[in-house]
N, C-alpha and C positions, 0 to 999 in steps of 0.2 A: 642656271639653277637646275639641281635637281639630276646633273650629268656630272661622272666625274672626266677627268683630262683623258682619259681614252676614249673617250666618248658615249661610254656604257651608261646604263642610268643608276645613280645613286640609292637605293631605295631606302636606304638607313633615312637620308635628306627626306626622299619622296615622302615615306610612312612618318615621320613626324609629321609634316606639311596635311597628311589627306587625315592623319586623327585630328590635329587642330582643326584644320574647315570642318568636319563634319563634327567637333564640337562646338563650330560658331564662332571660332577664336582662331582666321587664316592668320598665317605672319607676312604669306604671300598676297599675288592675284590670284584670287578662287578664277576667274575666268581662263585665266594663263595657264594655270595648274588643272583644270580639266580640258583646255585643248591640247598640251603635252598632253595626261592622259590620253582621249582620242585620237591624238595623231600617233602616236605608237602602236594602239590598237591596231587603229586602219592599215598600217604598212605589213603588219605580219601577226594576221590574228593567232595561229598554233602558234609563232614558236614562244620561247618562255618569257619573252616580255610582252609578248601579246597577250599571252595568258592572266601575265599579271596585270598586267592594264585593264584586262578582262571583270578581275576582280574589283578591281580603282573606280571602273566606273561604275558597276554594279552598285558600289557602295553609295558611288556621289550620287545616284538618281535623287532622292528624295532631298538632298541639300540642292540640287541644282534648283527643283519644284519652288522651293519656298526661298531661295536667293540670289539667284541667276534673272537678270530682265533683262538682257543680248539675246535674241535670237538665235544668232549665232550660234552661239554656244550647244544651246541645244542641239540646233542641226545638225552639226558636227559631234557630237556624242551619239545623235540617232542612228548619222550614218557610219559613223565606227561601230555601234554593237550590231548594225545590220550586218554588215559586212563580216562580224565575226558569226554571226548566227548562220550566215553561208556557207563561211565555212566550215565551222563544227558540224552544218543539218540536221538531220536527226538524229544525233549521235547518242548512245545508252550506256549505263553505267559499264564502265568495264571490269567491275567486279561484281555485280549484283550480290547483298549482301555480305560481301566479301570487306566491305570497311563504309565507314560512315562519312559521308562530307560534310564539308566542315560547315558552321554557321554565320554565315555575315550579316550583321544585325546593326541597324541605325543606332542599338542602343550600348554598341562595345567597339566605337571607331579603332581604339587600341587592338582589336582582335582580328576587326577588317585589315589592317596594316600589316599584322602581323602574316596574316596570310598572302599577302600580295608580295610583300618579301621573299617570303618562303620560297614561292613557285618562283620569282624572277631570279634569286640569287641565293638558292639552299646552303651552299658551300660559306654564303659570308654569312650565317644563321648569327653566327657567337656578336657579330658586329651589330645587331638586330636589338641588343637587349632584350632577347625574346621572352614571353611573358608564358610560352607555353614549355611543359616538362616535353624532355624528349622522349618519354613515350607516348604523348599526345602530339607527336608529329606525325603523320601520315604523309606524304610527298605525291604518295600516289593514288590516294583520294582528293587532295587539292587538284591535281593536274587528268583526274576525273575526266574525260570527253564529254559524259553526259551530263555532269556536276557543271562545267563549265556551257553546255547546252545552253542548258537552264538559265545562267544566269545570262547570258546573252537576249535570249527571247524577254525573259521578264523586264531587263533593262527598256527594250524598243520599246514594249508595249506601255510598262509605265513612264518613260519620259516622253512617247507620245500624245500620252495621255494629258500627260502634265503641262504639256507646250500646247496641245488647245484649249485647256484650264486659264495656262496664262498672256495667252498672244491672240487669241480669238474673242472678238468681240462677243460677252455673253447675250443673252437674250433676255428681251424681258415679254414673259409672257400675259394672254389677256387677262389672268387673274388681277394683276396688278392694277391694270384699268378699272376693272371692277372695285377694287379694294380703294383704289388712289382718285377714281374721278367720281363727281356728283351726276345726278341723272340730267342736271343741265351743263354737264363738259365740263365744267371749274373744276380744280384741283382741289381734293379733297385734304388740307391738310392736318386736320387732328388724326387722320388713320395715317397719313406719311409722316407727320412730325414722331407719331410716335413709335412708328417704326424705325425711326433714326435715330432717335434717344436710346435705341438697345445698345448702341455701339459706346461701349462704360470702358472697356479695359482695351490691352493691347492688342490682343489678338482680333481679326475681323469678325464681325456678328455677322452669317452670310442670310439674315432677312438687313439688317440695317442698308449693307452692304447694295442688296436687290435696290432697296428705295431710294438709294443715291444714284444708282446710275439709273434709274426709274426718272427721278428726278431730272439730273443730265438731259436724258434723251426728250422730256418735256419742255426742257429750256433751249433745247436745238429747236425745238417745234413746236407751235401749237400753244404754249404760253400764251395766256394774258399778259397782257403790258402790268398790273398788281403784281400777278405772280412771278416774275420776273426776280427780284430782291431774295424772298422767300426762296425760291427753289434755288439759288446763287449758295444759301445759307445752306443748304440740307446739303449741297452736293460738298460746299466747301469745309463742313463739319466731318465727314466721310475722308477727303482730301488729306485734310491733316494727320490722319491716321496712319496715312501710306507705308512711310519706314515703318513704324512700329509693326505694324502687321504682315508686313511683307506683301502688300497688295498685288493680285498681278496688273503687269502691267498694261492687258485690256481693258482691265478695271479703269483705272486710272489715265487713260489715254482715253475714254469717253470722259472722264472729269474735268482733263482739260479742254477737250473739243467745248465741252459745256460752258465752262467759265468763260470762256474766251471770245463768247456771243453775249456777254454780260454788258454794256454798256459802261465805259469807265471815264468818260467825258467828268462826270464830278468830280473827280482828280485834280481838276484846273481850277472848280468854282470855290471859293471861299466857306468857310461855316463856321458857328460860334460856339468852338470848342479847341480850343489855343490849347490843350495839354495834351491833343492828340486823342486816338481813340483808340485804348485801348482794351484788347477781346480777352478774355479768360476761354478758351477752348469751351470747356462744358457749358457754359452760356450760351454759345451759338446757337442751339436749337430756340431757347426763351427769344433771344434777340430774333430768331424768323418769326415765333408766334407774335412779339410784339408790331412786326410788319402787317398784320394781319388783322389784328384789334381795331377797334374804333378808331379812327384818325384825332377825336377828340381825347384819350389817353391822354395821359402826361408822359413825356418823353424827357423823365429824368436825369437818364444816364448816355441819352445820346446816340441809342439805340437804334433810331431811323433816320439818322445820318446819313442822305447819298455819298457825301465823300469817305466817312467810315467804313461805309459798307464798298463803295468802290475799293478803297485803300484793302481791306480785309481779302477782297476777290483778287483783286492783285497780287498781292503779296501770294494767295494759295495757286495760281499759275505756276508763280516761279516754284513757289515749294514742289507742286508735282514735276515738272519740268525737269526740276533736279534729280529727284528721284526716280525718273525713266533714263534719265541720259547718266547715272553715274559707274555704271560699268563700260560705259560707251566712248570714256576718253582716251 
């Protein structure tokens, strides 16, 4: 993929491939299709397919951020743009005002391709479909040293930046304590439930986000045997969110350490609910506050069911589980 029978790289193939993934829609493995990227990089950052790889990855940082959960991956694009930032060094325009380089923007994948082509294979331009007039070719503003500088350095420092975002266990600081516990240690949960209730749409709410894994690291520790259920819910309400939001996966690798201190012995024991129990997602959070009510409540729908709530905690293992390991096959 991506090579033709001489061995050269495709880039007609490559630039359809790197506009789909960076509009969300690979045909390929995104993982595959930026380790080709960095492994071309890394072998010979100047010459013209380094260069254009140059370009490739530049583009992929921000899709790698929010859809890459392989480590891997990462590292291996860190240390290809590193390796080319050595070699370019300090290097400065070499026409200073003498032409404009060009713009590679998250929001024109077709225009990032287009220039990645260009530098790697000028001569097969016409093969390109190319989307730009040939007076707005510059060959020698693409192939820029300092242009190319540039984007080397930004590449490290943001997919740096982005793999301790999403491989680093985040922190949860004492505000949270303060916000989340009573002055007698109990878990305060109308200020945690409703901090978990912000998480409405797809994208992450990064307070909801804070009080799940708040949550989590309470249910690894320090839990009351009550709290227990409840905090299972908050974190496993967050959990289900994963794919949709593209969690990273520090995030969610404290969810599952969480869950998975959960007690699931009610699995085996019997209960008087023969059609099963079933959760409506948005519910979750009501179903922990009803953990929490008077025990004298009526418990209409089933809601404080240990084998429900076992069965529910379970089932959100595997959903994270899956969602850390499915680049990883």
């Amino acid at each position: 993929m991506y090579y033709k029978d001489d061995g050269s790289i495709d880039y007609e193939d490559l630039g359809n491939e790197l506009a789909n993934m960076l509009h969300g829609y690979p045909y390929g493995e995104p993982q595959m299709t930026l380790g080709m990227i960095a492994d071309e990089l890394k072998a010979a950052p100047d010459s013209r397919q380094g260069r254009a790889m140059m370009v490739a990855a530049y583009a992929s940082r921000w899709y790698a951020k929010w859809q890459i959960t392989e480590v891997a991956v990462f590292d291996n694009l860190i240390e290809a743009a590193s390796r080319a930032r050595e070699v370019y060094g300090a290097a400065i325009c070499s026409a200073p005002g003498g032409h404009e380089h060009p713009e590679i923007s998250a929001d024109d994948p077709e225009g990032a391709a287009e220039v990645m082509a260009l530098i790697g294979d000028p001569e097969g331009r016409a093969a390109h479909d190319s989307l730009l007039d040939e007076e707005d070719v510059d060959l020698d503003a693409m192939n820029c040293p300092g242009f190319l500088a540039e984007l080397a350095a930004e590449t490290v420092e943001d997919l740096k930046e982005a793999r301790r975002g999403r491989f680093e266990a985040p922190p949860t600081d004492a505000s949270l304590d303060e916000r989340y516990l009573t002055e007698d240690g109990r878990t305060n949960f109308d200020a945690l439930l409703s901090d978990i209730e912000r998480q409405k749409y797809s994208s992450i709410d990064p307070i909801a986000q804070k009080a799940a894994v708040w949550a989590g690291r309470r249910l690894m520790g320090g839990a009351l045997p009550e709290e227990r259920a409840p905090l299972a819910l908050a974190v496993a309400y967050l959990t289900k969110h994963c794919y949709w939001g593209s969690a990273a996966p520090s995030v969610v690798a404290v969810y599952i350490d969480a869950l998975k201190t959960f007690d699931l012995a009610a699995l085996d024991q019997p209960c008087p609910h023969p059609n099963g129990h079933p959760v409506r997602l948005r519910d979750t959070p009501r179903r922990a506050r009803a953990l929490i009510s008077p025990p004298g409540d009526a418990d209409d729908h089933g809601e404080r069911c240990p084998r429900g709530i076992a069965t529910y905690v379970h089932e959100m293992i595997d959903y994270a589980v899956s969602y850390t390991s499915r680049h990883e096959q």
